[in-house]
mmCIF file of the N, C-alpha and C atoms, coordinates in Angstrom:
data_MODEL
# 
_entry.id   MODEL 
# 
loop_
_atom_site.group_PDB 
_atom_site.id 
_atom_site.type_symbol 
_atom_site.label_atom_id 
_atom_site.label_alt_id 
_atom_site.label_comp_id 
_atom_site.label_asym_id 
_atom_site.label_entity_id 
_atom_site.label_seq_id 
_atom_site.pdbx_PDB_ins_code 
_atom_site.Cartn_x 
_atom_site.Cartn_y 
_atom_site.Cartn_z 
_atom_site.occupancy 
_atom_site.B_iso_or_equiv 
_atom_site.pdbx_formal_charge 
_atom_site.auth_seq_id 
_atom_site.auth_comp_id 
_atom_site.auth_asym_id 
_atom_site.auth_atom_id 
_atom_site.pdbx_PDB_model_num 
ATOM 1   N N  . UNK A 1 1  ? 0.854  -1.177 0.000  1.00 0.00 ? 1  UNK A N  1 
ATOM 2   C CA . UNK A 1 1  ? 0.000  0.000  0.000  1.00 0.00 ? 1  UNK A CA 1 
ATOM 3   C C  . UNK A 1 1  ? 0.896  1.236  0.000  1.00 0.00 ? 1  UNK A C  1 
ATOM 4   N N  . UNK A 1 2  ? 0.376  2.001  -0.889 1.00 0.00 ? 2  UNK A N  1 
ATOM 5   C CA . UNK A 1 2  ? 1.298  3.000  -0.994 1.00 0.00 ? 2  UNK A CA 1 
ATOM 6   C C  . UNK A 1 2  ? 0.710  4.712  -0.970 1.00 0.00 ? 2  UNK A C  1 
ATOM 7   N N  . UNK A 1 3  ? 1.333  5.307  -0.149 1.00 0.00 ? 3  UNK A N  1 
ATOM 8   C CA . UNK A 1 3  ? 0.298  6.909  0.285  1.00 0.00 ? 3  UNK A CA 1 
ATOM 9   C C  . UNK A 1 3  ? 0.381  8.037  -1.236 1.00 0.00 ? 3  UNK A C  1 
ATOM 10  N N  . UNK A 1 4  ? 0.036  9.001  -1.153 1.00 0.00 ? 4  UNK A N  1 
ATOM 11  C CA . UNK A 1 4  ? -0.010 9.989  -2.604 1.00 0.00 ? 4  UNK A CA 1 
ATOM 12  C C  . UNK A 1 4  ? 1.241  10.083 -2.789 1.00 0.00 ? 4  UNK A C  1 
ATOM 13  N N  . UNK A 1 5  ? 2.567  10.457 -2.349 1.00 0.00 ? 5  UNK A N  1 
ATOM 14  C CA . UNK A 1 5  ? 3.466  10.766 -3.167 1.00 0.00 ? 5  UNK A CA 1 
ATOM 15  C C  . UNK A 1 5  ? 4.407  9.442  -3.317 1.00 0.00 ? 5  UNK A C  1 
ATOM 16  N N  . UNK A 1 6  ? 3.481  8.056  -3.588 1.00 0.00 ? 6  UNK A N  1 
ATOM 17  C CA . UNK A 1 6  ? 4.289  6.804  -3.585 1.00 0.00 ? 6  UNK A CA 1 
ATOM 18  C C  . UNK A 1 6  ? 5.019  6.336  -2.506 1.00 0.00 ? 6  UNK A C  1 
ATOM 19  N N  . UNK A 1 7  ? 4.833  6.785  -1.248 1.00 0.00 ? 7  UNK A N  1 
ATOM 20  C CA . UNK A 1 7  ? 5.726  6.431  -0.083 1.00 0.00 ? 7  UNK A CA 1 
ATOM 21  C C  . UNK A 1 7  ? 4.729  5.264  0.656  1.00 0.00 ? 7  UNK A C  1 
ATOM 22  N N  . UNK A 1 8  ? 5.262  3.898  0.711  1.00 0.00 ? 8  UNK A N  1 
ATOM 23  C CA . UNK A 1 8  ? 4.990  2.841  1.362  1.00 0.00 ? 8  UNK A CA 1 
ATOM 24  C C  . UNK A 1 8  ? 4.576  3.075  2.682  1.00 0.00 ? 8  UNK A C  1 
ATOM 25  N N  . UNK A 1 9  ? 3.283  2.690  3.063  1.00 0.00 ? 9  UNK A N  1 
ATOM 26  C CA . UNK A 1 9  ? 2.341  2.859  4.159  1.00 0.00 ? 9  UNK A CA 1 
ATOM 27  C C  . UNK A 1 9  ? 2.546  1.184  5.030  1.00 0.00 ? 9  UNK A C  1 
ATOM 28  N N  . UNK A 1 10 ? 3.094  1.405  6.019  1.00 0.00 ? 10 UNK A N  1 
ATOM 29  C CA . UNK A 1 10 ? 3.414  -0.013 6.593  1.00 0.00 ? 10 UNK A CA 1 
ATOM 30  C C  . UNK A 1 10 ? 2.330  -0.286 8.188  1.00 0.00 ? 10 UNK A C  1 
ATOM 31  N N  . UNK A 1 11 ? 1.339  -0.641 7.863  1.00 0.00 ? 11 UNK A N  1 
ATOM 32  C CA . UNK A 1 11 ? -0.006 -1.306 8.697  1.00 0.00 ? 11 UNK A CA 1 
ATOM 33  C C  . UNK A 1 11 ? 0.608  -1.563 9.501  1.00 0.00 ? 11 UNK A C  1 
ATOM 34  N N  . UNK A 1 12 ? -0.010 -1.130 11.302 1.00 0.00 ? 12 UNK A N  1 
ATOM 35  C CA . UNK A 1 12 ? 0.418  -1.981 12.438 1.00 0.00 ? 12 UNK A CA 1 
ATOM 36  C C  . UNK A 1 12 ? -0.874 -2.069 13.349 1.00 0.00 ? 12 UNK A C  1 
ATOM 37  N N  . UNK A 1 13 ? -1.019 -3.588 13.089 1.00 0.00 ? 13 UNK A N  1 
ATOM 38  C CA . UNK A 1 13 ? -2.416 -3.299 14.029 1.00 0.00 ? 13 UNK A CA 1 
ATOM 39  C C  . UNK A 1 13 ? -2.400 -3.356 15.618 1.00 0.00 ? 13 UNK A C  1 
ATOM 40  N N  . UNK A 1 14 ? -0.526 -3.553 16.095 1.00 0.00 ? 14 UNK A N  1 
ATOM 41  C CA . UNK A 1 14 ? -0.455 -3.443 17.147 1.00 0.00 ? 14 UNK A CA 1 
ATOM 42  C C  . UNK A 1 14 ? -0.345 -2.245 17.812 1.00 0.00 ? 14 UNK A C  1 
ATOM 43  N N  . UNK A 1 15 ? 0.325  -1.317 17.180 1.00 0.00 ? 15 UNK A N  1 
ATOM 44  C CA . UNK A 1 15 ? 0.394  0.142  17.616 1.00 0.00 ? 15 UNK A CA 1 
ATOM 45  C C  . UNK A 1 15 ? -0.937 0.865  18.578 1.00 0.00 ? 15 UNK A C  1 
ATOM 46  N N  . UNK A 1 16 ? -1.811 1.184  18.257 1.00 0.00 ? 16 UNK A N  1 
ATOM 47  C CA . UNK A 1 16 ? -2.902 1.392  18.902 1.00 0.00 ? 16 UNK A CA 1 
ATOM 48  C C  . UNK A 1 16 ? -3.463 0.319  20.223 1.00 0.00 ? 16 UNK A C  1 
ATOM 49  N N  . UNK A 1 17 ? -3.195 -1.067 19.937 1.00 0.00 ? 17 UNK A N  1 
ATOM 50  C CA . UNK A 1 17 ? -3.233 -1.901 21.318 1.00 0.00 ? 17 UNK A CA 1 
ATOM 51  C C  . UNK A 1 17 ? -2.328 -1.352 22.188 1.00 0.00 ? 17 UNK A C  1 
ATOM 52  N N  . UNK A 1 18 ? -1.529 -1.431 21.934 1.00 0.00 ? 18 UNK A N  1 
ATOM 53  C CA . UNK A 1 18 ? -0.402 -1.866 22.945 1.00 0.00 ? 18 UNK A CA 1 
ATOM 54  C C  . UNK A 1 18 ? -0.475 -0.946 24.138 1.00 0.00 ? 18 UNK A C  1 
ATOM 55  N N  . UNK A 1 19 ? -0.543 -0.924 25.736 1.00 0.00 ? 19 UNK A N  1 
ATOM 56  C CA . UNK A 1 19 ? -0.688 0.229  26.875 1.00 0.00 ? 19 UNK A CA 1 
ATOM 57  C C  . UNK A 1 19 ? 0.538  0.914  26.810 1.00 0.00 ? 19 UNK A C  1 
ATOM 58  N N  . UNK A 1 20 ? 1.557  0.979  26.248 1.00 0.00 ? 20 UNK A N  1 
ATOM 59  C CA . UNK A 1 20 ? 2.586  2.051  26.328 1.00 0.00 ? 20 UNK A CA 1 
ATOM 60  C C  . UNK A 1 20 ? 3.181  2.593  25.324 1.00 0.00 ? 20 UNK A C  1 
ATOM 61  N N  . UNK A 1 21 ? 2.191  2.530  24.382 1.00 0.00 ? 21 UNK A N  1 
ATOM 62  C CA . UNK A 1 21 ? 2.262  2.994  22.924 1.00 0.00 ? 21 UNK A CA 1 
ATOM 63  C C  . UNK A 1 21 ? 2.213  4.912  23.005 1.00 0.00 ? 21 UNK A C  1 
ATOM 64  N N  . UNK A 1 22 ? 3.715  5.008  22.377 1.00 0.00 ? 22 UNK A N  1 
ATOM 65  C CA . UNK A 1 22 ? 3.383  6.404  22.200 1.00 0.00 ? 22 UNK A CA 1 
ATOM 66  C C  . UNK A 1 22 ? 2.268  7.221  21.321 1.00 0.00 ? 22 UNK A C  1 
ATOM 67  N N  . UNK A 1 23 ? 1.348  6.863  21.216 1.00 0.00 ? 23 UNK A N  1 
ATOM 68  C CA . UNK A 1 23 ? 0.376  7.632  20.941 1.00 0.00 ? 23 UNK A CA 1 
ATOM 69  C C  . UNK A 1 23 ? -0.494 8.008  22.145 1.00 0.00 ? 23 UNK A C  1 
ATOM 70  N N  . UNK A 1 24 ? -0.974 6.926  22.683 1.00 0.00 ? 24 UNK A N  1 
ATOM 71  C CA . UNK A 1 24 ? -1.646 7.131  24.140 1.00 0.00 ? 24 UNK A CA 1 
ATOM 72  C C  . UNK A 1 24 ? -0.532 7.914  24.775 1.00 0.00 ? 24 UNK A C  1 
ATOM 73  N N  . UNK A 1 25 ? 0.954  7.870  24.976 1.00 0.00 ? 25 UNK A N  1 
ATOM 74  C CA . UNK A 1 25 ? 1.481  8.690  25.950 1.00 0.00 ? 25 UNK A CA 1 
ATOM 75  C C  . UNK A 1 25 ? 0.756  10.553 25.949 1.00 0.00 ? 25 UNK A C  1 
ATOM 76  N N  . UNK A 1 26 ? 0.931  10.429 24.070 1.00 0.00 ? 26 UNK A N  1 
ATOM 77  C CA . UNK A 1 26 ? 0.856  11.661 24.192 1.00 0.00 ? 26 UNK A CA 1 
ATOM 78  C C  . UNK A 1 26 ? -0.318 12.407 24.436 1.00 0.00 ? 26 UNK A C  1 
ATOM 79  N N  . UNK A 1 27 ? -1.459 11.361 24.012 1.00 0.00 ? 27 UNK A N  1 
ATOM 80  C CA . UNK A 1 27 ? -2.633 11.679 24.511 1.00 0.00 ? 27 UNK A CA 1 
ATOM 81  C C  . UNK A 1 27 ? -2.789 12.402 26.000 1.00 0.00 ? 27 UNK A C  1 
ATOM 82  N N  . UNK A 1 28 ? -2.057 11.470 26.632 1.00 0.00 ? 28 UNK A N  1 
ATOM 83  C CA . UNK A 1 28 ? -2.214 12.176 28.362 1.00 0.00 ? 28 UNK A CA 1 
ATOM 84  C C  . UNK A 1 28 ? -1.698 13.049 28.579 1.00 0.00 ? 28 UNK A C  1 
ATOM 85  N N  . UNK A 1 29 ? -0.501 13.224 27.709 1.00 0.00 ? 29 UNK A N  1 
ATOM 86  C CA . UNK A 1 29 ? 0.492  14.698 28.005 1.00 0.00 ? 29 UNK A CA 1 
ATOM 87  C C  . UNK A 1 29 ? -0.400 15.573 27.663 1.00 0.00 ? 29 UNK A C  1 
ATOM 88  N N  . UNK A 1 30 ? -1.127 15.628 26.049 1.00 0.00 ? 30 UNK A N  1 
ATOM 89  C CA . UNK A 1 30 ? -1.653 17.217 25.993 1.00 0.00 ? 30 UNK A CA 1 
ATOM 90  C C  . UNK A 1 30 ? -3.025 17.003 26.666 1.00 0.00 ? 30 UNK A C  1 
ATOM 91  N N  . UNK A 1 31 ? -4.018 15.958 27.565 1.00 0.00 ? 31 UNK A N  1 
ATOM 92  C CA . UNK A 1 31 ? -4.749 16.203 28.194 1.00 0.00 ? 31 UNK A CA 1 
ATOM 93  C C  . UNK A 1 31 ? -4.365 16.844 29.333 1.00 0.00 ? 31 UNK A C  1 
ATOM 94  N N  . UNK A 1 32 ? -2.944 16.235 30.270 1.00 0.00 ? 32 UNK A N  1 
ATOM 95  C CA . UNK A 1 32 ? -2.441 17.116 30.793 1.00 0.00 ? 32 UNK A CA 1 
ATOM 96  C C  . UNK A 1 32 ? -2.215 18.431 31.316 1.00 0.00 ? 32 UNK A C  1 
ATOM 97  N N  . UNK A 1 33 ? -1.806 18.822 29.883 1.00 0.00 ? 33 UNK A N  1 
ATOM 98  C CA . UNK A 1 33 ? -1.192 20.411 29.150 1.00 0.00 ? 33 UNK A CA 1 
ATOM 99  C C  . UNK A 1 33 ? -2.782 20.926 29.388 1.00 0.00 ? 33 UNK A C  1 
ATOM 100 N N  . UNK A 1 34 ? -4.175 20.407 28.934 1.00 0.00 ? 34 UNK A N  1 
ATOM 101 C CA . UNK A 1 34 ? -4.972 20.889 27.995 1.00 0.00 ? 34 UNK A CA 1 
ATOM 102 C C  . UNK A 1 34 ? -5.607 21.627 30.151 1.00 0.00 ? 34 UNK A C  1 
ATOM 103 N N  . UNK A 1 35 ? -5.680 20.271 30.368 1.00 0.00 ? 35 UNK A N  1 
ATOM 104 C CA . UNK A 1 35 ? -5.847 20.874 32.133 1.00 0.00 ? 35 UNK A CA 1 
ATOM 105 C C  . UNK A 1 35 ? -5.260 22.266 33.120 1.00 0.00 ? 35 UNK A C  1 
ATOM 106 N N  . UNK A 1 36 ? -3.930 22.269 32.419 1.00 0.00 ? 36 UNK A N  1 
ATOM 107 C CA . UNK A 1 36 ? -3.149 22.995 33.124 1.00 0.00 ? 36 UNK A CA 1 
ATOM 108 C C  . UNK A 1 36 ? -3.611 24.340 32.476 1.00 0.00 ? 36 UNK A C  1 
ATOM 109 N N  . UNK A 1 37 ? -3.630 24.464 31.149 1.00 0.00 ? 37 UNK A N  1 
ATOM 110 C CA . UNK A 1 37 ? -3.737 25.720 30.165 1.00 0.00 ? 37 UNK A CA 1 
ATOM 111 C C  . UNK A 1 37 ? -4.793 25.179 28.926 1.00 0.00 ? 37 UNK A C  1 
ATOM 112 N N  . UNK A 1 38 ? -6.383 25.892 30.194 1.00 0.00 ? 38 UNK A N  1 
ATOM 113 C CA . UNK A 1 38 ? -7.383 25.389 29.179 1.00 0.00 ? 38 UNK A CA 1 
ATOM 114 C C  . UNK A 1 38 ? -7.438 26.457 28.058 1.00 0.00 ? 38 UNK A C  1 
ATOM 115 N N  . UNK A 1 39 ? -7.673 25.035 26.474 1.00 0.00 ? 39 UNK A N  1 
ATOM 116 C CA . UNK A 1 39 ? -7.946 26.471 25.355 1.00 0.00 ? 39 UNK A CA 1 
ATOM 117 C C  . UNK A 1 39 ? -6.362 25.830 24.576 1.00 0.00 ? 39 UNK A C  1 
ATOM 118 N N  . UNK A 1 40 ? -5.557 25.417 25.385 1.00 0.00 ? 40 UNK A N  1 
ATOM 119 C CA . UNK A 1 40 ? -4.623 24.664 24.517 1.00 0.00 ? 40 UNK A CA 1 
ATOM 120 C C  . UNK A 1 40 ? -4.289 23.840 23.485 1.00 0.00 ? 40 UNK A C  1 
ATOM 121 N N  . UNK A 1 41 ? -5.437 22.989 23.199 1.00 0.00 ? 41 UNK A N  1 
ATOM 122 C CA . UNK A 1 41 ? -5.747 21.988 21.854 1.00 0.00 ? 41 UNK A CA 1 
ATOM 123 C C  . UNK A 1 41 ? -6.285 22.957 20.869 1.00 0.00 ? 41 UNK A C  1 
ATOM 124 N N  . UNK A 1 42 ? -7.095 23.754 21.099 1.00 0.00 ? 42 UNK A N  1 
ATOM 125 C CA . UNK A 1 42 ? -7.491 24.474 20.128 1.00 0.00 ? 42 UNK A CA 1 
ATOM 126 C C  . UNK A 1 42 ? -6.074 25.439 19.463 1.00 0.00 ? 42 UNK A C  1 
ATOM 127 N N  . UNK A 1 43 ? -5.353 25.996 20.623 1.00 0.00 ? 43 UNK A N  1 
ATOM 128 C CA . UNK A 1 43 ? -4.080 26.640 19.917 1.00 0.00 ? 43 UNK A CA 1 
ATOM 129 C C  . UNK A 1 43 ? -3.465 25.999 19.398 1.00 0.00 ? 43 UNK A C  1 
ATOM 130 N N  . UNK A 1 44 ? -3.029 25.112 19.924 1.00 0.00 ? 44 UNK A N  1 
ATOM 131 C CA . UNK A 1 44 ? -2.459 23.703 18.861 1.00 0.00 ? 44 UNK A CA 1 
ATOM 132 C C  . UNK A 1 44 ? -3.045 23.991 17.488 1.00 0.00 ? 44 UNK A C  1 
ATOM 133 N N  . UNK A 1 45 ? -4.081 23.233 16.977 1.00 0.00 ? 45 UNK A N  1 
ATOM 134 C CA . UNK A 1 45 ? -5.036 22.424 16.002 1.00 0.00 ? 45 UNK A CA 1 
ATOM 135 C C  . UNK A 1 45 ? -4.770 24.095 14.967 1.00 0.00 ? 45 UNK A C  1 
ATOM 136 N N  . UNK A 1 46 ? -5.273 25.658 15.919 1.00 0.00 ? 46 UNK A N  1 
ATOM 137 C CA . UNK A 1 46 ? -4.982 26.540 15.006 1.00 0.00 ? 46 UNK A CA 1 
ATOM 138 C C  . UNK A 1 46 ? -3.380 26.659 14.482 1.00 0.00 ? 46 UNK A C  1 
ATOM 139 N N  . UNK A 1 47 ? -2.535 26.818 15.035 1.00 0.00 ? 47 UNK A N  1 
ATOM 140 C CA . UNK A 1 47 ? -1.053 26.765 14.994 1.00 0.00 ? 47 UNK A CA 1 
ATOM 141 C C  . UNK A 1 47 ? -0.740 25.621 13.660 1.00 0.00 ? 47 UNK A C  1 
ATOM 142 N N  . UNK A 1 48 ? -1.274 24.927 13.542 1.00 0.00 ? 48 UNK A N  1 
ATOM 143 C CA . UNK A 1 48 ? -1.022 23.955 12.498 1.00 0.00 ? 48 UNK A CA 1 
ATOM 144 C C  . UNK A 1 48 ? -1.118 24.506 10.909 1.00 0.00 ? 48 UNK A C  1 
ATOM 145 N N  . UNK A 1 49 ? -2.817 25.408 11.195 1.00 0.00 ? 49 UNK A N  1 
ATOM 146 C CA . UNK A 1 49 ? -3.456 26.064 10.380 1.00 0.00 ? 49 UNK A CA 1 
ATOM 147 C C  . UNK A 1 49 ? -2.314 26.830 9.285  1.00 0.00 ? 49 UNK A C  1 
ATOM 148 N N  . UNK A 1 50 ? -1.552 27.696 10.447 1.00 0.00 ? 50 UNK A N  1 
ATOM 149 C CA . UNK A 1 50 ? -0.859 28.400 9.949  1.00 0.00 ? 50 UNK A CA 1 
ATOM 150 C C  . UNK A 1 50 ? 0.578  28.406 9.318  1.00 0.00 ? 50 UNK A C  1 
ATOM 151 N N  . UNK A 1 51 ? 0.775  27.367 8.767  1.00 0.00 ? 51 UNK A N  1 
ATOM 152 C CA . UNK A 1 51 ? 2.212  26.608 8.669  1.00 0.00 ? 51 UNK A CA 1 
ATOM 153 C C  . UNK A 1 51 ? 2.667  27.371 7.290  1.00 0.00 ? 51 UNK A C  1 
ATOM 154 N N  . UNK A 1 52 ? 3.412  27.395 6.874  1.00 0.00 ? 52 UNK A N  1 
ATOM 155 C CA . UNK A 1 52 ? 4.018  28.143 5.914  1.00 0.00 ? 52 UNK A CA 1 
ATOM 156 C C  . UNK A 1 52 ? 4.973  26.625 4.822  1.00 0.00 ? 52 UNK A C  1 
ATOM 157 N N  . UNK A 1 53 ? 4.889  26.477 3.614  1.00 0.00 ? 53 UNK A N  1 
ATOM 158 C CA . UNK A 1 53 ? 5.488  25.776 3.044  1.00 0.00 ? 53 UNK A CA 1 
ATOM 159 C C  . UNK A 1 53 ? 7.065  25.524 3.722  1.00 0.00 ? 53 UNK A C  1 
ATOM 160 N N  . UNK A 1 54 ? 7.582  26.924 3.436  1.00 0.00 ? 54 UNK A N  1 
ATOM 161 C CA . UNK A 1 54 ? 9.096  27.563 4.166  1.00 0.00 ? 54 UNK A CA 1 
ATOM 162 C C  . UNK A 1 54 ? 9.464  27.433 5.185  1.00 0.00 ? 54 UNK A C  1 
ATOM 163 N N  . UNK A 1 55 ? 8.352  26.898 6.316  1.00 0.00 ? 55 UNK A N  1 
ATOM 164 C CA . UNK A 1 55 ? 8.376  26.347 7.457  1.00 0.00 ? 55 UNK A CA 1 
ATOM 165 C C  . UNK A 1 55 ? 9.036  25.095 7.725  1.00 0.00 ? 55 UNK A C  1 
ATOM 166 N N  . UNK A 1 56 ? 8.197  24.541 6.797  1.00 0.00 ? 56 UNK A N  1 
ATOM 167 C CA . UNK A 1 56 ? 8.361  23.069 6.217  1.00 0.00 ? 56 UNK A CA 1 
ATOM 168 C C  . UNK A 1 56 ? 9.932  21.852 5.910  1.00 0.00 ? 56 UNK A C  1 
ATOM 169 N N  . UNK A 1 57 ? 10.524 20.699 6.265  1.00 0.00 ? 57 UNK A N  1 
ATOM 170 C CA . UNK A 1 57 ? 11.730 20.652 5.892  1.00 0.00 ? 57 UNK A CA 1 
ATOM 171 C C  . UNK A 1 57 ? 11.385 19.474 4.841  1.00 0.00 ? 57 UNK A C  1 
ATOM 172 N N  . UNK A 1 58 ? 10.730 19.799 3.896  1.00 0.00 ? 58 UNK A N  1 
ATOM 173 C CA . UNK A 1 58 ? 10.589 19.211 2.902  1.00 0.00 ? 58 UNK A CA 1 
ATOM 174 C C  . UNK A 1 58 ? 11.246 20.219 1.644  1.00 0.00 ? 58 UNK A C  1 
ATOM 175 N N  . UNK A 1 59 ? 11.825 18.907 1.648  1.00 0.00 ? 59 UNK A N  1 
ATOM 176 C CA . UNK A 1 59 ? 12.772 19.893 0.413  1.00 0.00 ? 59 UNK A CA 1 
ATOM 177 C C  . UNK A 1 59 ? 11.991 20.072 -1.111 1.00 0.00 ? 59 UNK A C  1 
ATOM 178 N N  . UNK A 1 60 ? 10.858 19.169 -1.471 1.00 0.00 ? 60 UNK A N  1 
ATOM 179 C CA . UNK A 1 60 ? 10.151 19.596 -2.307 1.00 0.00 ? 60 UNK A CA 1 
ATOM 180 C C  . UNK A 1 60 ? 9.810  20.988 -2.111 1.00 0.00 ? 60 UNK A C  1 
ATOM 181 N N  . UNK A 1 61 ? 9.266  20.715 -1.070 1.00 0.00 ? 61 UNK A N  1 
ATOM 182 C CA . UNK A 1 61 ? 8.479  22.894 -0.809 1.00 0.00 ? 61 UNK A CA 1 
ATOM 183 C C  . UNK A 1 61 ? 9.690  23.602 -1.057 1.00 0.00 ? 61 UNK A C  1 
ATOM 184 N N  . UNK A 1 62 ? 10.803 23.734 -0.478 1.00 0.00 ? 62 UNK A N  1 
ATOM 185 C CA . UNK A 1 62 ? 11.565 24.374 -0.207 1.00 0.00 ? 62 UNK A CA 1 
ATOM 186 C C  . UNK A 1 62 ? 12.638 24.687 -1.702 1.00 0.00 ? 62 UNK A C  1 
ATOM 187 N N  . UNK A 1 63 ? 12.723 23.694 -2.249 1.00 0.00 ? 63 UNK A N  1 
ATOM 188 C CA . UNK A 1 63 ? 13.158 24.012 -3.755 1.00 0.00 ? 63 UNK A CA 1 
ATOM 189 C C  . UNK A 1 63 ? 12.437 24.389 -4.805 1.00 0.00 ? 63 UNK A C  1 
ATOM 190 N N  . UNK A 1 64 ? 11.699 24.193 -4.747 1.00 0.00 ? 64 UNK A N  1 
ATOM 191 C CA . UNK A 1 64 ? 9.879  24.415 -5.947 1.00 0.00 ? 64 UNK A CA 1 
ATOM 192 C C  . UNK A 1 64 ? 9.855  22.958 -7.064 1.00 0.00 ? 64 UNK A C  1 
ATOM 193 N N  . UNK A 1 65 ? 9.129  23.473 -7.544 1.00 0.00 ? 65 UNK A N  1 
ATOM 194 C CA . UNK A 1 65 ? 8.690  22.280 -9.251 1.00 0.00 ? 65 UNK A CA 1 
ATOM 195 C C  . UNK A 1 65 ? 9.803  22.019 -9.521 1.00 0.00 ? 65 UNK A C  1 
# 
């Protein structure tokens, strides 16, 4: 299986099981964060919004066509 710019997508159906899977870690961290400094996921989620190609370390963006 392969994603839009041909880069091989490698399935793990253990990732999401597993109890010390860094995804759940981080889940708790920014619930955490989100406790400490409510209004924080939303700055996040906007902050994303605003990303700039040039931001970016993809050297496609960064060199052009």
């Amino acid at each position: 299986m392969h994603g839009r710019r041909g880069i091989a997508i490698i399935l793990c159906s253990l990732c999401d099981n597993q109890e010390n899977a860094r995804r759940q870690e981080m889940k708790a961290l920014i619930a955490d964060l989100e406790r400490k400094y409510p209004g924080l996921r939303g700055s996040m989620l906007t902050a994303q919004q605003n990303l700039r190609p040039s931001q970016l370390l993809d050297r496609e963006y960064l060199e052009g066509p």
